[in-house]
BALOBA-1460 file (C-alpha; in Angstrom, 3 decimals):
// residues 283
<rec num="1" residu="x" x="70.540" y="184.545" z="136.745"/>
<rec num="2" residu="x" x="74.148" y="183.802" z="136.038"/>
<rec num="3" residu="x" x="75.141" y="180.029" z="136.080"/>
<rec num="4" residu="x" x="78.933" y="179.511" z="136.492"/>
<rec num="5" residu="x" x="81.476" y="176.703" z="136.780"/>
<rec num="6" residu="x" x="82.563" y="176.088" z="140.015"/>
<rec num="7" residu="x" x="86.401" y="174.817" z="139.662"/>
<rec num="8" residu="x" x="86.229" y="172.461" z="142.823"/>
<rec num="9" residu="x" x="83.185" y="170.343" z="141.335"/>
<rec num="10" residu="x" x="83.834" y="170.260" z="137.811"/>
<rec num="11" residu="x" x="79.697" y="171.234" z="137.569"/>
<rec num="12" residu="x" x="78.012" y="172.531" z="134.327"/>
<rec num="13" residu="x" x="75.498" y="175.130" z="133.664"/>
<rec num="14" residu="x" x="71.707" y="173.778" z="132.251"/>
<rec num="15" residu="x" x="72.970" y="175.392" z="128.793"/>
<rec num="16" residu="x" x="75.656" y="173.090" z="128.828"/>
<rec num="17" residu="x" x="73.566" y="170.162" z="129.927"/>
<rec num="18" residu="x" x="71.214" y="170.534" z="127.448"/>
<rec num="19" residu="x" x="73.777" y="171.365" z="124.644"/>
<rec num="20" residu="x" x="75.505" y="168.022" z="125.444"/>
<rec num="21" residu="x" x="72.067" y="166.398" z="125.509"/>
<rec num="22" residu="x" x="71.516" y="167.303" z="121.985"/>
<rec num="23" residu="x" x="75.081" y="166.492" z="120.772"/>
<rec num="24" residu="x" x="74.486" y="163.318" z="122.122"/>
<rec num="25" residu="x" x="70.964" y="162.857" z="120.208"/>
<rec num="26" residu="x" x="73.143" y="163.961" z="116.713"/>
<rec num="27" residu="x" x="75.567" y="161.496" z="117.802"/>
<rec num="28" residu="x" x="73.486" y="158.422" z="118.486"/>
<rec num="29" residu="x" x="71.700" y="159.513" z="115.015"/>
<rec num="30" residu="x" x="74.094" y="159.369" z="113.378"/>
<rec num="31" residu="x" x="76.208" y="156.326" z="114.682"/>
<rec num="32" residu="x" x="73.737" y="154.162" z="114.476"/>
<rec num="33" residu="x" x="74.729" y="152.947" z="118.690"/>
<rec num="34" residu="x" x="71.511" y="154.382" z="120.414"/>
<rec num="35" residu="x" x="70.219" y="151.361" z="121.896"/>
<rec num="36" residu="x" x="72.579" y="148.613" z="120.812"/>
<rec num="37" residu="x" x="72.829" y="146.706" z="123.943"/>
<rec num="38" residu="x" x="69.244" y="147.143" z="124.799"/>
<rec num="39" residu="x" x="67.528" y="143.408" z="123.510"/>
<rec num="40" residu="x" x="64.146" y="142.524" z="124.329"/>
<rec num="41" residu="x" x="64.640" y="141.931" z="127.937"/>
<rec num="42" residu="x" x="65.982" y="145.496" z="128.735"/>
<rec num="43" residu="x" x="63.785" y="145.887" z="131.273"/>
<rec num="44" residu="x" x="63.142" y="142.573" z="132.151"/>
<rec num="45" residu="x" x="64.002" y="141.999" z="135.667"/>
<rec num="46" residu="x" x="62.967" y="139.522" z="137.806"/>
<rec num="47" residu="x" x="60.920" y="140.420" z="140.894"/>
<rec num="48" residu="x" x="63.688" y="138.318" z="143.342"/>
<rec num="49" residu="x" x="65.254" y="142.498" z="144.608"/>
<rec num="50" residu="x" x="63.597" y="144.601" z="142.563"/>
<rec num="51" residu="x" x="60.334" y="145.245" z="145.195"/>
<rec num="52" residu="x" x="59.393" y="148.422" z="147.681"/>
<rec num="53" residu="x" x="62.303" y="148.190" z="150.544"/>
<rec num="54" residu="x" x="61.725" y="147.651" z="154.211"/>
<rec num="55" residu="x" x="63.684" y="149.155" z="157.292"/>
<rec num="56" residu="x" x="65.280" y="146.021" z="157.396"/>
<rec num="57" residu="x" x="68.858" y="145.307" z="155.946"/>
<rec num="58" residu="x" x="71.420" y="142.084" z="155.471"/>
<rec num="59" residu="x" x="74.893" y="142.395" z="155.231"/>
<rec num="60" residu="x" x="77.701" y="139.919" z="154.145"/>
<rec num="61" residu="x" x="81.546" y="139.558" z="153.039"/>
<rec num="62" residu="x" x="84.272" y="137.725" z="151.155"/>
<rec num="63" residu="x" x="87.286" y="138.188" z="150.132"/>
<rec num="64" residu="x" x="88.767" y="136.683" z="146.981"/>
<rec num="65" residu="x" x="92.517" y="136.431" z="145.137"/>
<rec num="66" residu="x" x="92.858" y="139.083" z="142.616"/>
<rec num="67" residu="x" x="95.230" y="137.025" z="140.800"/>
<rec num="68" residu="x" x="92.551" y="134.432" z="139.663"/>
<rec num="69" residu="x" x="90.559" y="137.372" z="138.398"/>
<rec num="70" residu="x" x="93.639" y="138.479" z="136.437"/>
<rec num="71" residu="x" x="94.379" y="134.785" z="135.168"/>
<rec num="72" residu="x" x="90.880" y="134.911" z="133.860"/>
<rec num="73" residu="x" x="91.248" y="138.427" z="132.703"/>
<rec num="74" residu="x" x="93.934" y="137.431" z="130.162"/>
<rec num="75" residu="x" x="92.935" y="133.893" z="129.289"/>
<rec num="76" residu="x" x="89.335" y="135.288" z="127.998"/>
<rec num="77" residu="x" x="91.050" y="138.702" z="126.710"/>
<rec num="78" residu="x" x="87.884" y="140.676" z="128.844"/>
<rec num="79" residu="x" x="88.230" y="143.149" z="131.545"/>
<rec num="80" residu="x" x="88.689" y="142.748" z="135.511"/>
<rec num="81" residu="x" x="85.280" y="144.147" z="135.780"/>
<rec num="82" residu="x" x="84.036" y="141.215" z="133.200"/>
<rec num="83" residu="x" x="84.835" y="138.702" z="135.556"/>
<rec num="84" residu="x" x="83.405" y="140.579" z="138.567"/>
<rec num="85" residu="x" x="80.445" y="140.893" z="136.429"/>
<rec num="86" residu="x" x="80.725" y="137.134" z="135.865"/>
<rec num="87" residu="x" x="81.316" y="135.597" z="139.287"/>
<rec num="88" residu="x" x="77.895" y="138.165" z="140.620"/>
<rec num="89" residu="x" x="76.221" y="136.601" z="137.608"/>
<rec num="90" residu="x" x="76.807" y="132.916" z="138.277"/>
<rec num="91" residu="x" x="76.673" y="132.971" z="142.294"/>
<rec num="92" residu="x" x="73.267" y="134.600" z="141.515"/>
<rec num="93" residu="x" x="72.125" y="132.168" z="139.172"/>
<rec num="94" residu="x" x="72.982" y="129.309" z="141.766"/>
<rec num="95" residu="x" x="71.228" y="131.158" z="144.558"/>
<rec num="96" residu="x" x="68.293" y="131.562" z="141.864"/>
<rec num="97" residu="x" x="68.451" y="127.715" z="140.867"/>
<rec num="98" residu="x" x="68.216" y="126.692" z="144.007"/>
<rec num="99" residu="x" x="65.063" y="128.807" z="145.337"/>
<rec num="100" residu="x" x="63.384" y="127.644" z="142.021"/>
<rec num="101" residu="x" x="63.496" y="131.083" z="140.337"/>
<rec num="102" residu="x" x="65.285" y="130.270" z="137.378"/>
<rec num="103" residu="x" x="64.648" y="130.788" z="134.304"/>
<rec num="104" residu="x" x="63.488" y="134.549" z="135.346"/>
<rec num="105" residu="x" x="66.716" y="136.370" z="134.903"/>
<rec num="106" residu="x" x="68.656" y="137.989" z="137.814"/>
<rec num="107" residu="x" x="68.498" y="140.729" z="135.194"/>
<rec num="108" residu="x" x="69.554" y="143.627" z="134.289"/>
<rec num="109" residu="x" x="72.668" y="145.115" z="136.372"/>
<rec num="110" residu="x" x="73.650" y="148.751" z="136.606"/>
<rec num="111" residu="x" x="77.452" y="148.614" z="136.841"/>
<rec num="112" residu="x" x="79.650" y="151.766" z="137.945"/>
<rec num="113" residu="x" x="81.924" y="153.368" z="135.676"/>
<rec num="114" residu="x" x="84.814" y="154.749" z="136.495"/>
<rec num="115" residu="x" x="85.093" y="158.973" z="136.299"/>
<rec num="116" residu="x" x="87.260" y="160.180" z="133.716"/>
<rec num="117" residu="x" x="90.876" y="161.730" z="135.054"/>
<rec num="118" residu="x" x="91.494" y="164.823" z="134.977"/>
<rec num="119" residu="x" x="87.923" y="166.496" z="135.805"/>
<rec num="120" residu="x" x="88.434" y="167.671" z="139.196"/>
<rec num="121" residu="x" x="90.918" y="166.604" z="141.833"/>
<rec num="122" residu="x" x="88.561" y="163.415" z="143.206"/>
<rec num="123" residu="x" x="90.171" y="159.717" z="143.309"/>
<rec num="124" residu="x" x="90.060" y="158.403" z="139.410"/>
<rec num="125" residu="x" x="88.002" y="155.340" z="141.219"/>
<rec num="126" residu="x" x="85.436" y="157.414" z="141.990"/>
<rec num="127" residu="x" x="81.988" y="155.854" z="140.408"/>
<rec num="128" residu="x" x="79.919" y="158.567" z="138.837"/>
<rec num="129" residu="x" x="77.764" y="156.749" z="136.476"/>
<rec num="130" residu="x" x="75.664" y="153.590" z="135.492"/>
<rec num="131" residu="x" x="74.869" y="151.755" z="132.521"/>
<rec num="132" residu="x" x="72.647" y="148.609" z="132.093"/>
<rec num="133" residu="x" x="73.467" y="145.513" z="130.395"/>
<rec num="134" residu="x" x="72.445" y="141.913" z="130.406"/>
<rec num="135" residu="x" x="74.716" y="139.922" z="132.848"/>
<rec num="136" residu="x" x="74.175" y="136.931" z="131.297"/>
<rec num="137" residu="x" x="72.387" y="135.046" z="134.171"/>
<rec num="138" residu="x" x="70.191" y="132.781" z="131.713"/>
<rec num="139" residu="x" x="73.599" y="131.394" z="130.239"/>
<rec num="140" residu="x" x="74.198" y="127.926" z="132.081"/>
<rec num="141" residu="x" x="77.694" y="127.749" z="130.519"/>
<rec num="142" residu="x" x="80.372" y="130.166" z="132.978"/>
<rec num="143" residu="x" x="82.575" y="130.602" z="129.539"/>
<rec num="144" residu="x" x="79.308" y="131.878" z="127.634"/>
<rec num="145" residu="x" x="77.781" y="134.112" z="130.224"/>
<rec num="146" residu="x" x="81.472" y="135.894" z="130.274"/>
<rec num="147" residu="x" x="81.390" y="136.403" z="126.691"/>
<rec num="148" residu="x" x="77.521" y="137.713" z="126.807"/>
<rec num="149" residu="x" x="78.905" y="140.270" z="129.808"/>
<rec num="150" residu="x" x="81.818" y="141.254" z="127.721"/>
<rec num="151" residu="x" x="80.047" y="141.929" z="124.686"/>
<rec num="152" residu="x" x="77.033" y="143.943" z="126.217"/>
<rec num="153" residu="x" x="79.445" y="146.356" z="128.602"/>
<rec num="154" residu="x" x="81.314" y="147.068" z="125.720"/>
<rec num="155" residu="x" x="78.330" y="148.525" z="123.908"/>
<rec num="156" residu="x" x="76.778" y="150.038" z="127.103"/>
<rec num="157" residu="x" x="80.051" y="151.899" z="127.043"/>
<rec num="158" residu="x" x="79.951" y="153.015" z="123.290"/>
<rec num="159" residu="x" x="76.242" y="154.777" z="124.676"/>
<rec num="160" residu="x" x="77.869" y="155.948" z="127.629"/>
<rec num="161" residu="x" x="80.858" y="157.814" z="125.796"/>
<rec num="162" residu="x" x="78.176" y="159.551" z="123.423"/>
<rec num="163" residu="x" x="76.244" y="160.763" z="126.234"/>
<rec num="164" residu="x" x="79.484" y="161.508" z="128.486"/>
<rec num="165" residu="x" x="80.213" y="159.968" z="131.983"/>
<rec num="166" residu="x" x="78.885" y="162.995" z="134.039"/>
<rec num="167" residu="x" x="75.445" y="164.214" z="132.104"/>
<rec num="168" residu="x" x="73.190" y="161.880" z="135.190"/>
<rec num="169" residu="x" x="75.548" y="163.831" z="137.684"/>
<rec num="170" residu="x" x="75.245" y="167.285" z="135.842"/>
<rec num="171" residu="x" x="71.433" y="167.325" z="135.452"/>
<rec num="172" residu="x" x="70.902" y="165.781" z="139.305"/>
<rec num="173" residu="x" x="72.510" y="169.105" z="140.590"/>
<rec num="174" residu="x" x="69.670" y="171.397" z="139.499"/>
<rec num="175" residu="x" x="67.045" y="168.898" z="140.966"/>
<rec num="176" residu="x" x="64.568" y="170.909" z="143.724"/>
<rec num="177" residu="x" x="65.397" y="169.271" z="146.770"/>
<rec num="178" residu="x" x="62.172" y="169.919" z="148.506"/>
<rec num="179" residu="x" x="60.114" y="168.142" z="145.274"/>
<rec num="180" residu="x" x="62.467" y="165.682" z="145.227"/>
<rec num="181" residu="x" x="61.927" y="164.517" z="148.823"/>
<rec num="182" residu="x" x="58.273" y="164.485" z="148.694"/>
<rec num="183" residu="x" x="58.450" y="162.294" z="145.250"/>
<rec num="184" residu="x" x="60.773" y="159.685" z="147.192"/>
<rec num="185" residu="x" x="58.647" y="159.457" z="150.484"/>
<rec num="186" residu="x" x="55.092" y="158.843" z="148.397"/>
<rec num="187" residu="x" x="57.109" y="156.545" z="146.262"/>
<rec num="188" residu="x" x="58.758" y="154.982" z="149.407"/>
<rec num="189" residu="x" x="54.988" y="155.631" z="151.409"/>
<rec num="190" residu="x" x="52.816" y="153.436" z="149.375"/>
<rec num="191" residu="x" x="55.313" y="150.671" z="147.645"/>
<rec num="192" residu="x" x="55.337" y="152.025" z="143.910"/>
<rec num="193" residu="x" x="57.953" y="149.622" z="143.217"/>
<rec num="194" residu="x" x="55.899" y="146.657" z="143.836"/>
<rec num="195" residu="x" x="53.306" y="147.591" z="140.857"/>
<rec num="196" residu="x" x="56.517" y="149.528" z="138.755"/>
<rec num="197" residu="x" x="59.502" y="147.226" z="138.850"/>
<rec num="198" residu="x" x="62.794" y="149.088" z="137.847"/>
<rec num="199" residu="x" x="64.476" y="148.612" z="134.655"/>
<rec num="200" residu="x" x="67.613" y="147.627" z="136.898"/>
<rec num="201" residu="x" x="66.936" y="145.422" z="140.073"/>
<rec num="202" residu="x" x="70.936" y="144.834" z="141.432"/>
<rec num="203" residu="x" x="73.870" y="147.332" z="141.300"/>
<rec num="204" residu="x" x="77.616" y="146.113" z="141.005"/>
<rec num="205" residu="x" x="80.428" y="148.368" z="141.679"/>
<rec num="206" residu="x" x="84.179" y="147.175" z="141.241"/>
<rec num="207" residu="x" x="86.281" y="149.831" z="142.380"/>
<rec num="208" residu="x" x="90.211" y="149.887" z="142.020"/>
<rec num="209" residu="x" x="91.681" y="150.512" z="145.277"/>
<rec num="210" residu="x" x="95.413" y="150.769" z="146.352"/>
<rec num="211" residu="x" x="97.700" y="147.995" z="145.390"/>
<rec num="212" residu="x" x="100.576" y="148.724" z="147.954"/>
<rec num="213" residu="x" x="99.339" y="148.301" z="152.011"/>
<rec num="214" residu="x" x="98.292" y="151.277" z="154.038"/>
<rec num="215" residu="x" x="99.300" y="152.007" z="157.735"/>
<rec num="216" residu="x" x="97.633" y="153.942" z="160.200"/>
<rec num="217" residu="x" x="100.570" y="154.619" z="161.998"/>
<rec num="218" residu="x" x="101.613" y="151.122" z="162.820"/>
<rec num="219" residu="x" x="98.052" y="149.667" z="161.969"/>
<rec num="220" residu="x" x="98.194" y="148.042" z="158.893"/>
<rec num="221" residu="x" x="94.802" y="148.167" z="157.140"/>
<rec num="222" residu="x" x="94.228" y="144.833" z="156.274"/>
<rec num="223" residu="x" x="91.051" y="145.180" z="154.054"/>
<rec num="224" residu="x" x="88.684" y="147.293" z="152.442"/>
<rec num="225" residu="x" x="84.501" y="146.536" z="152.821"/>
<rec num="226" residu="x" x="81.948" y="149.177" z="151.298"/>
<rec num="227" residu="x" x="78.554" y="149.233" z="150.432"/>
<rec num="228" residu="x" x="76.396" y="151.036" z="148.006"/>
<rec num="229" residu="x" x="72.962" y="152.043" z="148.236"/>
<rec num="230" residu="x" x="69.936" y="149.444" z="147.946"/>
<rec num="231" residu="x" x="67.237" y="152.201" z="146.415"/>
<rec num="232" residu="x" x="62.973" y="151.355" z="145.771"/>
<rec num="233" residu="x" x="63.219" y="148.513" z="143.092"/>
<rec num="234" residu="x" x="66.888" y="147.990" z="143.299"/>
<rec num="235" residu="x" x="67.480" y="145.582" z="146.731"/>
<rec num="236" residu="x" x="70.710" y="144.465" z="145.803"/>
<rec num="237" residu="x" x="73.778" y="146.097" z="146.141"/>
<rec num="238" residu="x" x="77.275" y="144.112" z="145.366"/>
<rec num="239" residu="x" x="80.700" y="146.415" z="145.589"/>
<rec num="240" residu="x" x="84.016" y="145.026" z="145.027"/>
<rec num="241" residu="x" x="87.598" y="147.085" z="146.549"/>
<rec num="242" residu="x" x="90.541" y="145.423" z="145.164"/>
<rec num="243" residu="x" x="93.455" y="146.108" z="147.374"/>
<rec num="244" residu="x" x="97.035" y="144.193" z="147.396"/>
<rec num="245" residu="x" x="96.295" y="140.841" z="146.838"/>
<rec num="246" residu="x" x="92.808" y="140.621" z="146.963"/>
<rec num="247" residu="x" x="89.247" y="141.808" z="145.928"/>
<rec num="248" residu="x" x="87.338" y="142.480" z="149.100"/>
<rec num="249" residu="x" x="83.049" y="141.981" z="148.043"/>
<rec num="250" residu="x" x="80.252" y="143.709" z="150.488"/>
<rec num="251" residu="x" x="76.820" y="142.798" z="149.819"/>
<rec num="252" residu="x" x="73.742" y="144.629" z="151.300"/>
<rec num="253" residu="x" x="70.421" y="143.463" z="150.282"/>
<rec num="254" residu="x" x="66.622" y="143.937" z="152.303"/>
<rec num="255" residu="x" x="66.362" y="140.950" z="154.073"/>
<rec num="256" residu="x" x="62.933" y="140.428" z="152.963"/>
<rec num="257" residu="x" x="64.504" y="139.725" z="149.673"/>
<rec num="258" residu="x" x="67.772" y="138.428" z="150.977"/>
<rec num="259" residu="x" x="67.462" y="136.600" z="154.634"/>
<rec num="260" residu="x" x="71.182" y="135.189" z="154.240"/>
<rec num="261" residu="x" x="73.429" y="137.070" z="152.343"/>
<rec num="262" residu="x" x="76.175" y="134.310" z="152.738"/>
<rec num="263" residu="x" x="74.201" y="132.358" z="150.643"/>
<rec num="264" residu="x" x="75.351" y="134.455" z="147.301"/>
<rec num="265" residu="x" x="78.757" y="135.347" z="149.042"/>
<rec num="266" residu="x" x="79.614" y="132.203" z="149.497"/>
<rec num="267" residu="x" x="78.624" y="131.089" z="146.010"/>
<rec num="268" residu="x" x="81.523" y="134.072" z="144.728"/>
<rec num="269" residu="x" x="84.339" y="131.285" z="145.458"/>
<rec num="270" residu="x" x="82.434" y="128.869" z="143.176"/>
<rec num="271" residu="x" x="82.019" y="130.719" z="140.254"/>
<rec num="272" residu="x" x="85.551" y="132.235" z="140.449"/>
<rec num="273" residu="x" x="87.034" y="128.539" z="140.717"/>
<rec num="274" residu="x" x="84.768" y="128.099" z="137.238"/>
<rec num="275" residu="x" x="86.084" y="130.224" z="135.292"/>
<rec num="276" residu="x" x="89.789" y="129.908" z="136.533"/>
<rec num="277" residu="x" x="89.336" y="125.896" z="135.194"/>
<rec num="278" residu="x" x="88.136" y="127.295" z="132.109"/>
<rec num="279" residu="x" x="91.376" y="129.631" z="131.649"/>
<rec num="280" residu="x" x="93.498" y="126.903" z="132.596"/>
<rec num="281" residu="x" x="91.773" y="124.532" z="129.927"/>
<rec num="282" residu="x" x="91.720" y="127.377" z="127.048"/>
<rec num="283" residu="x" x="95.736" y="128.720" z="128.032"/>
């Protein structure tokens, strides 16, 4: 059987897979990075979303002003995604505190990455990956829990560059289909994710979006709401579009887990506004 590249998908042969797989063993090796941002609570997520999923879904939105994200941005020298992170973090933590959950940690967050230009003509804001990193819900103190987020994504990213933003994507491709299914509906079937929690229990997704308006003829779109997938052990989902002015949030949760969405959405405000009074303090 001959395996090809197919120039519309950018997709890679096994070989290559498996070459890159053991560059990226050398690599971690050798750098001494395999691992870094994995502490002792890298799978230690608290059982709040991360159970089996029913039919049932909850859905909420808010909108917030990209410039406070971008004051923060440059007062704490971190990224826009940072203090996404950040406000998720601390309007989970209050939601947390106030069902008596804390200390257990909100946990462990798989945040997107953005795909590398120049791989194949899809939008640059296209998320193709995930790493895992402690989003500093046990820190009480807004400033603190940015620094924790800032310091742990930038390791997660020094693992994801040796492994290389598409190997999850590459090896998914050559998954039987037919397996696969059947794996998912006994996992789904008999609630494997109560007794196995995930190592990751809520997915964040910031994506850039455009900055200038777009019309549908003389429609003008006036903002963007998506959702990701809520997945077995992962019943949380929190995606961010930035466009013009603002950064638009959809949240989609079970609502066994999650009755009232607005509860954390409205909590998004808060923790923005704590963080701004911190940059305004600190500039």
């Amino acid at each position: 059987m001959r395996w090809s590249t197919r120039p519309d998908s950018g997709a890679t042969c096994p070989t290559c897979c498996a070459a890159r797989w053991r560059a990226w063993l050398r690599s971690c090796a050798t750098s001494g990075h395999a691992g870094a941002h994995a502490g002792p609570d890298a799978v230690d997520a608290a059982d709040t979303f991360g159970a089996a999923l029913t039919p049932h879904r909850s859905f909420a939105t808010c909108s917030l002003p990209f410039a406070d994200l971008r004051r923060v941005k440059d007062a704490f020298d971190v990224t826009i995604n940072d203090v996404f992170l950040a406000i998720v973090a601390g309007a989970l933590r209050s939601w947390l505190a106030d069902h008596g959950e804390l200390p257990a940690p909100a946990g462990r967050r798989g945040a997107g990455v953005d795909r590398p230009p120049g791989r194949d003509p899809a939008p640059r804001w296209q998320l193709r990956v995930e790493h895992v990193h402690d989003a500093g819900d046990r820190q009480a103190d807004p400033a603190q829990r940015l620094a924790t987020i800032h310091r742990t994504t930038a390791e997660a990213k020094v693992v994801q560059n040796l492994l290389g933003a598409e190997m999850m994507a590459d090896w998914v491709q050559y998954t039987p289909g037919r397996p696969y299914s059947w794996v998912v509906r006994q996992w789904s079937r008999h609630g494997v994710a109560d007794q196995l929690p995930a190592p990751i229990n809520v997915v964040v997704s910031n994506v850039p979006g455009p900055r200038t308006p777009l019309f549908a003829g003389s429609a003008r779109l006036d903002a963007i709401f998506s959702v990701g997938p809520i997945l077995e052990g992962v019943g949380l989902n929190v995606t961010g579009w930035s466009y013009g002015d603002e950064l638009h949030v959809g949240l989609l949760a079970c609502r066994e887990h999650l009755d009232d969405p607005h509860q954390v959405t409205d909590r998004l405000r808060g923790a923005l506004d704590e963080l701004v009074a911190l940059a305004t303090v600190d500039a």
